[in-house]
TORRO-856165 format. One record per atom (N, C-alpha, C, O): x, y, z. Coordinates in steps of 0.2 Angstrom, whole numbers, plus 2048, in hexadecimal, padded with zeros to 3 digits. Layout:
<nodes>
XYZ
...
</nodes>
This chain:
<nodes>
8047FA800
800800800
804806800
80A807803
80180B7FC
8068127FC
804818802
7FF81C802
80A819806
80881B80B
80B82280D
81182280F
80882780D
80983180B
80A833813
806833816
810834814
81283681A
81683D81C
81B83F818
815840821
819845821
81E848826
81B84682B
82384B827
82884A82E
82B85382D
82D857829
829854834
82A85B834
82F85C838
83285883B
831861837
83B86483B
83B86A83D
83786F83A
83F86B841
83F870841
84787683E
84D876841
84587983B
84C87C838
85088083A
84F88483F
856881837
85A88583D
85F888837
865886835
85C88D833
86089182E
86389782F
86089A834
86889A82B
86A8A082D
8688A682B
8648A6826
86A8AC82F
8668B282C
8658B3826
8618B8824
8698B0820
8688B281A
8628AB818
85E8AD814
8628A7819
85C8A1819
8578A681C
8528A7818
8568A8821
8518AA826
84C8B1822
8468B3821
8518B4820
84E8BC81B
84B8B7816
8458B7816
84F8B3810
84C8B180A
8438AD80D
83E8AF80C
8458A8811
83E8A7812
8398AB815
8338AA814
83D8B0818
8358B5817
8338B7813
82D8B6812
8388BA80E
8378BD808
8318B9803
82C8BA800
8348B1803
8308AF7FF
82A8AB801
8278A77FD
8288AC807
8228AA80B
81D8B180A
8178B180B
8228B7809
81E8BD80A
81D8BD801
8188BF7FE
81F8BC7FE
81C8BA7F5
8178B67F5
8118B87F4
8178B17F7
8118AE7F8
80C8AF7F9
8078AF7F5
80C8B17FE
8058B7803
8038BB7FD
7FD8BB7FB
8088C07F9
8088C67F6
8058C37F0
8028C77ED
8058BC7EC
8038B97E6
7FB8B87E8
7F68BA7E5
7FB8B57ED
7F58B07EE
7EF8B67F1
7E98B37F1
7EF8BE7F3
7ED8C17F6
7EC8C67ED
7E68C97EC
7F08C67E9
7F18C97E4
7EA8C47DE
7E48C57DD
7EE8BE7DD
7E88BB7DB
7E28BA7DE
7DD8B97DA
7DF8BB7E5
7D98BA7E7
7D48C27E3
7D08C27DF
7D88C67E7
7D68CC7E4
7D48CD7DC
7D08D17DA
7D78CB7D8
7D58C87D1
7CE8C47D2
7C98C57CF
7CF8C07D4
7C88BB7D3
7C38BE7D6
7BD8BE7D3
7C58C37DB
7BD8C77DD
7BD8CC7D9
7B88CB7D5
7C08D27D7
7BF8D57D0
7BD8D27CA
7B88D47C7
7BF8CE7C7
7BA8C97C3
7B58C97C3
7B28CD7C0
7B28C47C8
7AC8C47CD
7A88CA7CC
7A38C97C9
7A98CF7CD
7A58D57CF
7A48D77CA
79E8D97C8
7AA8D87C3
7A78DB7BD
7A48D37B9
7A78D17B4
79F8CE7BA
79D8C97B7
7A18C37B3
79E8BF7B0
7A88C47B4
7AC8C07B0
7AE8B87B4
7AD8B77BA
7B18B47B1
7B18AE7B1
7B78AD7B6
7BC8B17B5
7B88A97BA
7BE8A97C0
7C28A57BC
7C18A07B9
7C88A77BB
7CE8A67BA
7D089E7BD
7CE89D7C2
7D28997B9
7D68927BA
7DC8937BD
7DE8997BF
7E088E7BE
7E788C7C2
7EB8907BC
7EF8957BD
7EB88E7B6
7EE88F7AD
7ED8967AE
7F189A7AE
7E68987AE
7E68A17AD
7EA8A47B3
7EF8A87B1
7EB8A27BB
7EE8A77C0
7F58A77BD
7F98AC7BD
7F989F7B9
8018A07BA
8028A37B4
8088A27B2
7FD8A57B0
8008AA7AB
8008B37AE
8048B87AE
7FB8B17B1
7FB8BA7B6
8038B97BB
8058BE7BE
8058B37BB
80A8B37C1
8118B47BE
8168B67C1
8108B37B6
8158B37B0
8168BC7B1
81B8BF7B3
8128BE7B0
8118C57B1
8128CA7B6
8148D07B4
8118C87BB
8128CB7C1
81A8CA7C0
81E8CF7BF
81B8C47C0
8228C37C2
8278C77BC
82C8C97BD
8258C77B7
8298CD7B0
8288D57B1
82B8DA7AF
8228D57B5
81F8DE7B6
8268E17B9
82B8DE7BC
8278E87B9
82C8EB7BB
82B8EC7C5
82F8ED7C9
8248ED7C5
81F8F07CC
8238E97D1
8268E97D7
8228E47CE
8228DE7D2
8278D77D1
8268D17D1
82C8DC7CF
8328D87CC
8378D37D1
83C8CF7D0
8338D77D6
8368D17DE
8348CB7DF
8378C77E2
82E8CA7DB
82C8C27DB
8308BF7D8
8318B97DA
8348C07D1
83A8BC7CF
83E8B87D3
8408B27D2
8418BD7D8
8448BC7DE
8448B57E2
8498B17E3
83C8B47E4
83B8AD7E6
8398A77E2
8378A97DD
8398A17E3
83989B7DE
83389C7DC
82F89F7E0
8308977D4
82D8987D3
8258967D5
81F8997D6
82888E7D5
8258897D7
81F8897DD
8198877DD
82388E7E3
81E88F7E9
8198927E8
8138917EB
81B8997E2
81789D7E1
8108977DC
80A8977DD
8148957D8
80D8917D4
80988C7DA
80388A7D8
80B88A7DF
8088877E5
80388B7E8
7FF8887EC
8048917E7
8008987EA
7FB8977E8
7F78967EC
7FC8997E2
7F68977DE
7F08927DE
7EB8937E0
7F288B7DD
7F18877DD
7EE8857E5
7E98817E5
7EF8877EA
7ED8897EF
7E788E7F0
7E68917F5
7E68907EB
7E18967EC
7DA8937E8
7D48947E9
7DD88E7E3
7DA8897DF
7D68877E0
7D18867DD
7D88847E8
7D587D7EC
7D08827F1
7CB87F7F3
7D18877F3
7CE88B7F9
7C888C7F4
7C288C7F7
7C988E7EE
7C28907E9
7BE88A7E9
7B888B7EB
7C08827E7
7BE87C7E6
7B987C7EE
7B387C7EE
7BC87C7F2
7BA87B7F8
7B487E7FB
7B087A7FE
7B38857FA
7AE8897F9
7A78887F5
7A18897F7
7AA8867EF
7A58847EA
7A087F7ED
79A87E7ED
7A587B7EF
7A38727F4
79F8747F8
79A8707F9
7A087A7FD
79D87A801
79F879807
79C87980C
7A6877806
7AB87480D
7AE879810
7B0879816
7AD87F80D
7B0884811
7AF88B80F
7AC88C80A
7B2891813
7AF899811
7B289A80B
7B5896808
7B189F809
7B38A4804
7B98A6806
7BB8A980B
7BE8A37FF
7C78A6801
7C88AE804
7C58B3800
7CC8AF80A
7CD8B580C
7D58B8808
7D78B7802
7D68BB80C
7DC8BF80B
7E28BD810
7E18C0815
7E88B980F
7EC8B9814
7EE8BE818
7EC8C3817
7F48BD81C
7F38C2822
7FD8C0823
8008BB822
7FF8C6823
8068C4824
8088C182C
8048C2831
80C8BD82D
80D8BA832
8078B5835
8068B483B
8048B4831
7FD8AE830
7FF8A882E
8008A9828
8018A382F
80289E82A
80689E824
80489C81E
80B8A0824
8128A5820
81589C81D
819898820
81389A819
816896817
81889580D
815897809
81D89180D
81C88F804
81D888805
81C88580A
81E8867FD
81C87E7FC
82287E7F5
8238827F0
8258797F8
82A8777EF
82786E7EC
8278697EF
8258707E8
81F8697E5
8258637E1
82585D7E2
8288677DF
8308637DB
83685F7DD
83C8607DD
8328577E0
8398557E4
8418547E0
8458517E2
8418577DB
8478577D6
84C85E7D8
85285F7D7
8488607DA
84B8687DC
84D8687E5
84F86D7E9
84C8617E8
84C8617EF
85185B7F0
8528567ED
85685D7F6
85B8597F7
85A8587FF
85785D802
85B852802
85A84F80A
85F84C80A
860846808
86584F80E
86B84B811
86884A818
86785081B
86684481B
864842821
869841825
86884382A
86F83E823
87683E825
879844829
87A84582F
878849825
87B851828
87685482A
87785A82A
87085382B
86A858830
86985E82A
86986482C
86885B823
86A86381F
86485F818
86385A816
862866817
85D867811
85F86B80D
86187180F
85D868805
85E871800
8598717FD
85686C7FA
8578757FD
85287A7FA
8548807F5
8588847F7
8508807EF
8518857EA
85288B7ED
84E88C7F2
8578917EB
8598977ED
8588977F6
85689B7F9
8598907F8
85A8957FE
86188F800
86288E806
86488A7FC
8688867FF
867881802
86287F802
86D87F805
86F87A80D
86A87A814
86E87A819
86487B814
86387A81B
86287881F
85D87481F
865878825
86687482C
85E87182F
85987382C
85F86E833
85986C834
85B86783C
86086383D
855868840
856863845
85285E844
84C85E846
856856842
855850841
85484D846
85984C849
84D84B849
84A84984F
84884084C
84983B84F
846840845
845837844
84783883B
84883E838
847832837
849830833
84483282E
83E82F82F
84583482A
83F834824
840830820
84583081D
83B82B81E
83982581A
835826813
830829814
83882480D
833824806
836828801
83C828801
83482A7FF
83782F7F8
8318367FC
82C8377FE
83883B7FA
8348427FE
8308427F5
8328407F0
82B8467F8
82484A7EF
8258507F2
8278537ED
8268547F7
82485A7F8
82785E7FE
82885A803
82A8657FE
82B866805
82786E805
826872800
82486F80D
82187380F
824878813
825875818
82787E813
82A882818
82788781B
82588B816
824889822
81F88B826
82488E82B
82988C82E
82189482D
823897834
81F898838
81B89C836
81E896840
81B895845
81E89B84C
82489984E
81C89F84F
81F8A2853
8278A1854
82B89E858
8288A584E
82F8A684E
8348A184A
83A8A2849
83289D849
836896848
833893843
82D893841
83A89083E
836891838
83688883A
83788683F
833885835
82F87D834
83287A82C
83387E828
83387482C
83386F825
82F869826
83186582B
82B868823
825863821
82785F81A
825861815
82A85B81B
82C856816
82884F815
82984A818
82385080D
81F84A80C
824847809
829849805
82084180A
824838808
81D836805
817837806
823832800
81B82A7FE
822825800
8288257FE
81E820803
822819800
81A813800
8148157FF
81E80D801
81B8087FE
81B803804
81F7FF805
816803808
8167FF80F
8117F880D
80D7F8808
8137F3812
8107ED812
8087ED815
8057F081A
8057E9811
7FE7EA814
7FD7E781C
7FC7E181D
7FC7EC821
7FD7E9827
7F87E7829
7F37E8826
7F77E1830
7F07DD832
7F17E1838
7F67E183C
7EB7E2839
7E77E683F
7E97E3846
7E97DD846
7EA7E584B
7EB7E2852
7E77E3856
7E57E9857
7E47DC85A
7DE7DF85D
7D97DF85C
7D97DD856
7D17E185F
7CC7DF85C
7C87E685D
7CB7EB85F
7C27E785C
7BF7ED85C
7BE7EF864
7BE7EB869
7BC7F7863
7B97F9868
7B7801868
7B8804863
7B480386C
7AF80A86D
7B280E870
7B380C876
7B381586E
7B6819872
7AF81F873
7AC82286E
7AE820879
7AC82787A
7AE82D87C
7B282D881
7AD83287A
7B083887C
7AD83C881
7A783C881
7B083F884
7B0845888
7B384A88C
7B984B88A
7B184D892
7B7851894
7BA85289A
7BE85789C
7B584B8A0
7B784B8A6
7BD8448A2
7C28448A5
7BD84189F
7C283B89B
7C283E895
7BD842893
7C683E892
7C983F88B
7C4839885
7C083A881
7C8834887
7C482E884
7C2829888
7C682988D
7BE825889
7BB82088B
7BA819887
7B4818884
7BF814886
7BC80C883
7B9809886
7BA80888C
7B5806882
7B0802885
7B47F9888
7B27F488A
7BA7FD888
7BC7F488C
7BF7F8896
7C47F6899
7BC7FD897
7BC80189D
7C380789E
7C380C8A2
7C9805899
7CE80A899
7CB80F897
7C680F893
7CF81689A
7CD81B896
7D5822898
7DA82289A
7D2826895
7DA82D893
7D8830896
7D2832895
7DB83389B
7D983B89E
7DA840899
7DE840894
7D584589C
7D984B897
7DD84F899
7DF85089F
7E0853892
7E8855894
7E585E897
7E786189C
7E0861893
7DD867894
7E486C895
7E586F89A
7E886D88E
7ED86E88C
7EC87688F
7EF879893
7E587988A
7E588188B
7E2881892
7E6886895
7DE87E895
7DD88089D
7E58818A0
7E68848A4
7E987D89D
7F287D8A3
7F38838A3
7F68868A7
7F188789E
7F788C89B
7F3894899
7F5898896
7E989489E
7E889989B
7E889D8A1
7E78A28A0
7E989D8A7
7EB8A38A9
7F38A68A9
7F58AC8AA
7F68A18A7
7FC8A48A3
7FD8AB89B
8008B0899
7F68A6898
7F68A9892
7F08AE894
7EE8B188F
7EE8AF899
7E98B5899
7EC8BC89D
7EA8C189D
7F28BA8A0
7F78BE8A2
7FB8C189C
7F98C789B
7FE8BF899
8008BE892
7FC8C488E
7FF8CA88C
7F78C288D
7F48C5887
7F08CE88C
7F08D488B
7EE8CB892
7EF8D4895
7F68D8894
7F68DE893
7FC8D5895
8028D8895
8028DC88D
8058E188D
7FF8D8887
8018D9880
7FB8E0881
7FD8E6881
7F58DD883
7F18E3882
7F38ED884
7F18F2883
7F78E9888
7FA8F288A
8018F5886
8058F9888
8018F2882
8098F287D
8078F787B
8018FA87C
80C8F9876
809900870
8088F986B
80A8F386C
8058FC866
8058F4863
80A8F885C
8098FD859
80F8F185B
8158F2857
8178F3858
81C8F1854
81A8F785E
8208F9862
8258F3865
8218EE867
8298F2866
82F8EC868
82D8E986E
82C8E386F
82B8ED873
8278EA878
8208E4877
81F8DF87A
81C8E9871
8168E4870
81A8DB86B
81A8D586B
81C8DE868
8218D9862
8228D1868
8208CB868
8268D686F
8288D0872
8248CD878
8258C887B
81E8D4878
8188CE87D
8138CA876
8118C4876
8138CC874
80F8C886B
8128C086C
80E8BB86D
81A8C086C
81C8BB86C
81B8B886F
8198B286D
81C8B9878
8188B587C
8138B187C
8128AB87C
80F8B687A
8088B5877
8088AD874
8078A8877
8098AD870
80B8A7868
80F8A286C
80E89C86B
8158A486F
81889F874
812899878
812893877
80F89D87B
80B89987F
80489687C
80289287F
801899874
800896872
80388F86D
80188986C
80889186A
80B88B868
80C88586E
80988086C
80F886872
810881879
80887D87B
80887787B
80488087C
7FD87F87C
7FB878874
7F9872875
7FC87B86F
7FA877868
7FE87286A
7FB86C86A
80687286B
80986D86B
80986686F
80886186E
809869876
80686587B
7FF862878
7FF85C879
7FA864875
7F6861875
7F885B86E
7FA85686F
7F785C867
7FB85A862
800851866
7FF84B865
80385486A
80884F86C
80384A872
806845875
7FE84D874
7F9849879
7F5844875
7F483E877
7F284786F
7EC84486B
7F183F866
7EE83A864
7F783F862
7FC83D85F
7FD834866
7FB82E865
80083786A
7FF83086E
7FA82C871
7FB826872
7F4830872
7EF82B873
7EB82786D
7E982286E
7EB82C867
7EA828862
7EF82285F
7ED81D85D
7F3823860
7F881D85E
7F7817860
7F681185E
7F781A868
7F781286D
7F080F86B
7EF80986C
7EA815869
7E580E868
7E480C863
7DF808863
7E880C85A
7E680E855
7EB807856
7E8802855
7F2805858
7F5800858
7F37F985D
7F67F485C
7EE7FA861
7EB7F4865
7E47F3863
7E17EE865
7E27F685E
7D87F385B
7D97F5855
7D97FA851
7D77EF854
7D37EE84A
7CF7F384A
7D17F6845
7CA7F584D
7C57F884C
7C27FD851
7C37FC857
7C0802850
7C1808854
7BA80C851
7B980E84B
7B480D857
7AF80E855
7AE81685A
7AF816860
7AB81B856
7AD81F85A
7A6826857
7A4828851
7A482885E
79F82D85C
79F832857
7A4835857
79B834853
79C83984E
79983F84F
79383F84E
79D843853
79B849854
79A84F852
79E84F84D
798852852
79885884E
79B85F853
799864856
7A085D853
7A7863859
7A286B856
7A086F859
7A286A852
7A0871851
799874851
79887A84F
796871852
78D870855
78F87285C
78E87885F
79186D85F
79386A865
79687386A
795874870
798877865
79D87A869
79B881867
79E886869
794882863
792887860
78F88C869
78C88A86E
792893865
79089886C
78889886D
785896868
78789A874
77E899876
77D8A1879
77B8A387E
7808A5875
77E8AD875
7778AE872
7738B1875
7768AB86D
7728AE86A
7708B5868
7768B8867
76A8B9866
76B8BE865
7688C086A
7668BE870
7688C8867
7678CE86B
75F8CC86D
75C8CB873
75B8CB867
7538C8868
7508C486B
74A8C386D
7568BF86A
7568B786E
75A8B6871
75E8B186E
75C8B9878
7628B7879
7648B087C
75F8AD880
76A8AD87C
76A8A887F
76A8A5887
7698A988C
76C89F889
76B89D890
770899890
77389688B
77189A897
77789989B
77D899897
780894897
77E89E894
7848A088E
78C89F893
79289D890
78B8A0899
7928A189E
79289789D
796894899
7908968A0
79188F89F
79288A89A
79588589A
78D88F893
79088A88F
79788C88B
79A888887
79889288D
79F895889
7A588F88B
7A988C887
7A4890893
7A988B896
7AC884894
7B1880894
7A1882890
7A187888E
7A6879888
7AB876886
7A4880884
7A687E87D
7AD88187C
7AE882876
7B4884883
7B9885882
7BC87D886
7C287C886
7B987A888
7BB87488A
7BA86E884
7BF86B883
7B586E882
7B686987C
7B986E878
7B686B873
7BB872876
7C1872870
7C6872874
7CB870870
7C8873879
7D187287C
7D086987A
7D5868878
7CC86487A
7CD85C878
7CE85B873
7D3857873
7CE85E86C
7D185D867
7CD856864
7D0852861
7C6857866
7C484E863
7C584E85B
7C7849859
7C4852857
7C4853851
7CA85284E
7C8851848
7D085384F
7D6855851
7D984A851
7DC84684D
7D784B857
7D5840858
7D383D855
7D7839853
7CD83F852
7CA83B84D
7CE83A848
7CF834847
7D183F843
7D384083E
7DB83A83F
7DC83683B
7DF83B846
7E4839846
7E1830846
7E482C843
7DC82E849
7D982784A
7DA826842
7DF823840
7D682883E
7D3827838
7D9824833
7D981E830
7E0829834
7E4826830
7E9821833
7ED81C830
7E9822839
7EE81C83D
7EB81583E
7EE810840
7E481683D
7E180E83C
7E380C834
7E4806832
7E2811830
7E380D82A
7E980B828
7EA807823
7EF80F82D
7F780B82C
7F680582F
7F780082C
7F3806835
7F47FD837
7EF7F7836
7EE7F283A
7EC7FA82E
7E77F682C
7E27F7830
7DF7F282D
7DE7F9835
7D87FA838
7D47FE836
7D5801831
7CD7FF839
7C8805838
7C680883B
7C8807841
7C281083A
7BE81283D
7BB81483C
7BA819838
7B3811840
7AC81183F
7A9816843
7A7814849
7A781C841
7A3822843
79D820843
79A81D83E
79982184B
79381D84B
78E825851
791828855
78782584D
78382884F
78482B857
78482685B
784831859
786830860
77F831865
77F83186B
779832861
773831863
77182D86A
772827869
76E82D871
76C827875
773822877
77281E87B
77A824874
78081F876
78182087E
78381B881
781824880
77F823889
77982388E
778825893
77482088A
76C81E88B
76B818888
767815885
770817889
76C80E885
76E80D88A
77081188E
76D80588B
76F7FF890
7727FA88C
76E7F8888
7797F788E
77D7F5889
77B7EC88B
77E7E8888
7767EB891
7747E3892
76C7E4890
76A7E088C
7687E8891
7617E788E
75F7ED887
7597EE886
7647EF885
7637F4880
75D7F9885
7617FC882
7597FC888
755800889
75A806889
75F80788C
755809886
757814885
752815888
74D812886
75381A88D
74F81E88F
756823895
75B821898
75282B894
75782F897
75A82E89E
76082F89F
75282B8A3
7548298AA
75B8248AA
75E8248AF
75C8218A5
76181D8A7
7688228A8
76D8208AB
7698268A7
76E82C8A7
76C82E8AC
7688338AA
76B82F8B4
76A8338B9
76F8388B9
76F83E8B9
7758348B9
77B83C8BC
77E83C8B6
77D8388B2
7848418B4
78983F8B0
78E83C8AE
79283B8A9
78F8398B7
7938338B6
79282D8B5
7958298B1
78B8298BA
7898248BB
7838228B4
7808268B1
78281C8B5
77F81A8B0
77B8168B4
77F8138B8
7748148B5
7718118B6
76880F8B2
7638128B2
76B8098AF
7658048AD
75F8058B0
75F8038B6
7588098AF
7518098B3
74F8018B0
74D7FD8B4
7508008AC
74C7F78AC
74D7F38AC
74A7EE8AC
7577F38AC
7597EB8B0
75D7EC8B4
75F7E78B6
75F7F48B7
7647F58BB
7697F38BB
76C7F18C0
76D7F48B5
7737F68B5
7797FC8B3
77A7FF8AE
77C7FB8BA
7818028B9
7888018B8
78C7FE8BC
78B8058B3
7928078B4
79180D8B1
78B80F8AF
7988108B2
7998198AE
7988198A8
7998158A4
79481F8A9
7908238A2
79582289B
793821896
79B82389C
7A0822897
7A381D893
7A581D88E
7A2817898
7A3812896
79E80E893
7A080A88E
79680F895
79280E890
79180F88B
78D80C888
79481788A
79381B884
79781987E
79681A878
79D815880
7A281387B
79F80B87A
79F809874
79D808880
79980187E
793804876
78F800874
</nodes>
């Protein structure tokens, strides 16, 4: 089976590596922002949206113009990625999957893309990568990359730049270990299997927000732009990155260890973003118990179930197993020895008890049975 992987590092280039990658993360932005703005002028005077072939002839252009002759300067390749990524955000919308392309934002998501593994060299031996107009770059080699690299992605993260290196190889069809089981979610437990184990939660942003609320009062009395705001900003993102990360590296290990011990893996399909919608309401209608529900629904996103899920989905399919999304409807109201649904069976939130055969264990554990 062919198996699309990708292995991220962190970089460690020098100040003249460190300027070119701005420069040419800030072309990007400056393409992809330049092209957007074309397709909505189109748009407005009735004309026909521009293809991938029509933007890279306007990119032909741009880059020969006297005005914006600085785009020569960076490789081509990222910039036709630009594009091509603006491609998919249009496709996307069309579908239905998502809003209408905005405008990027400098130091938002500052990244390029080189598509050409012919143009990419990976000495794993010497901790070092080249990359088109920017050379030799260092790199901190934390595991081994496996397959033939297709692609490399370069991203900046508070402060620190990133390499995202995709691989294909050609893996053995693996046999599943273990047999099925049911996992329920929530947020006094993390996960809950129906064979009684269950994960606490890590509650990554709860550790770290009266840290981060300290923080972001300190930024808010800065001049904003001034060297002072620059370096509580940083803070800022410091503590959020630290936050993302500890969680990332929580839901990465709990997925693993279940996705490597069961064939089969059955698991509620939530809708996180129902689940998590504010209960303000409006001015005409306003909502109830808004302070409360603010709290449910900054608690179910610090879990990152969606986040899980996604990691379950593809690590069961490496070790040949499945993952069966099942109706989350009555899943803590049933009775898992006489089947009866009815609400009373759920008296408290933790306990579960059977009104018609009496039977009790925790509400979590029956929800994953």
């Amino acid at each position: 089976m062919q198996r699309l992987q990708a292995y991220k590092y962190e970089l460690r280039p020098n100040g003249r590596q460190e300027r070119q990658m701005r420069r040419f993360a800030g072309s990007c932005r400056f393409v992809y922002n330049r092209a957007l703005a074309l397709q909505k002028e189109r748009y407005e005077h009735g004309e026909k949206k521009l293809g991938y072939a029509g933007l890279c002839k306007r990119l032909t252009e741009w880059r020969n113009s006297l005005d914006t002759a600085w785009l020569a300067d960076a490789p081509v390749h990222p910039l036709q990625q630009t594009l091509k990524d603006l491609e998919r955000a249009y496709s996307n919308f069309f579908a239905k999957r998502a809003d209408l392309p905005r405008f990027k934002k400098k130091g938002r998501s500052d990244s390029f893309r080189y598509p050409d593994p012919k143009q990419i060299k990976l000495d794993q031996v010497n901790n070092r990568l080249f990359l088109p107009k920017l050379g030799w770059l260092r790199y901190r080699n934390s595991r081994e990359v496996l397959g033939t690299v297709k692609n490399v992605t370069v991203s900046q993260s508070c402060g620190k730049w990133f390499v995202s290196i995709q691989t294909e190889r050609e893996a053995a069809q693996p046999l599943p270990q273990g047999g099925a089981v049911g996992i329920d979610m929530g947020i006094a437990r993390f996960a809950t299997l129906s064979d009684g184990t269950f994960y606490g939660p890590l509650n990554s942003f709860k550790r770290h927000e009266t840290r981060l609320c300290k923080a972001q009062q300190a930024l808010s009395r800065k001049v904003k732009f001034s060297n002072n705001w620059k370096q509580a900003k940083a803070r800022v993102q410091g503590i959020h990155a630290r936050i993302g990360n500890a969680r990332r590296d929580f839901l990465h290990k709990t997925s693993t260890a279940i996705s490597q011990n069961h064939a089969m893996v059955c698991i509620e399909d939530l809708q996180v973003r129902n689940m998590s919608r504010s209960a303000a309401g409006s001015t005409e209608q306003p909502g109830r118990n808004v302070r409360a529900k603010s709290g449910l629904n900054k608690s179910i996103l610090d879990q990152g179930w969606f986040e899980f899920r996604r990691q379950l989905d593809y690590k069961l399919a490496w070790q040949g197993g499945w993952l069966v999304a099942v109706p989350p409807r009555n899943t803590s109201r049933t009775c898992p020895c006489c089947s009866h649904v009815s609400a009373d069976n759920r008296q408290t939130q933790e306990r579960f008890a059977c009104v018609e055969c009496g039977f009790e264990e925790n509400a979590d554990v029956v929800g994953a049975i």
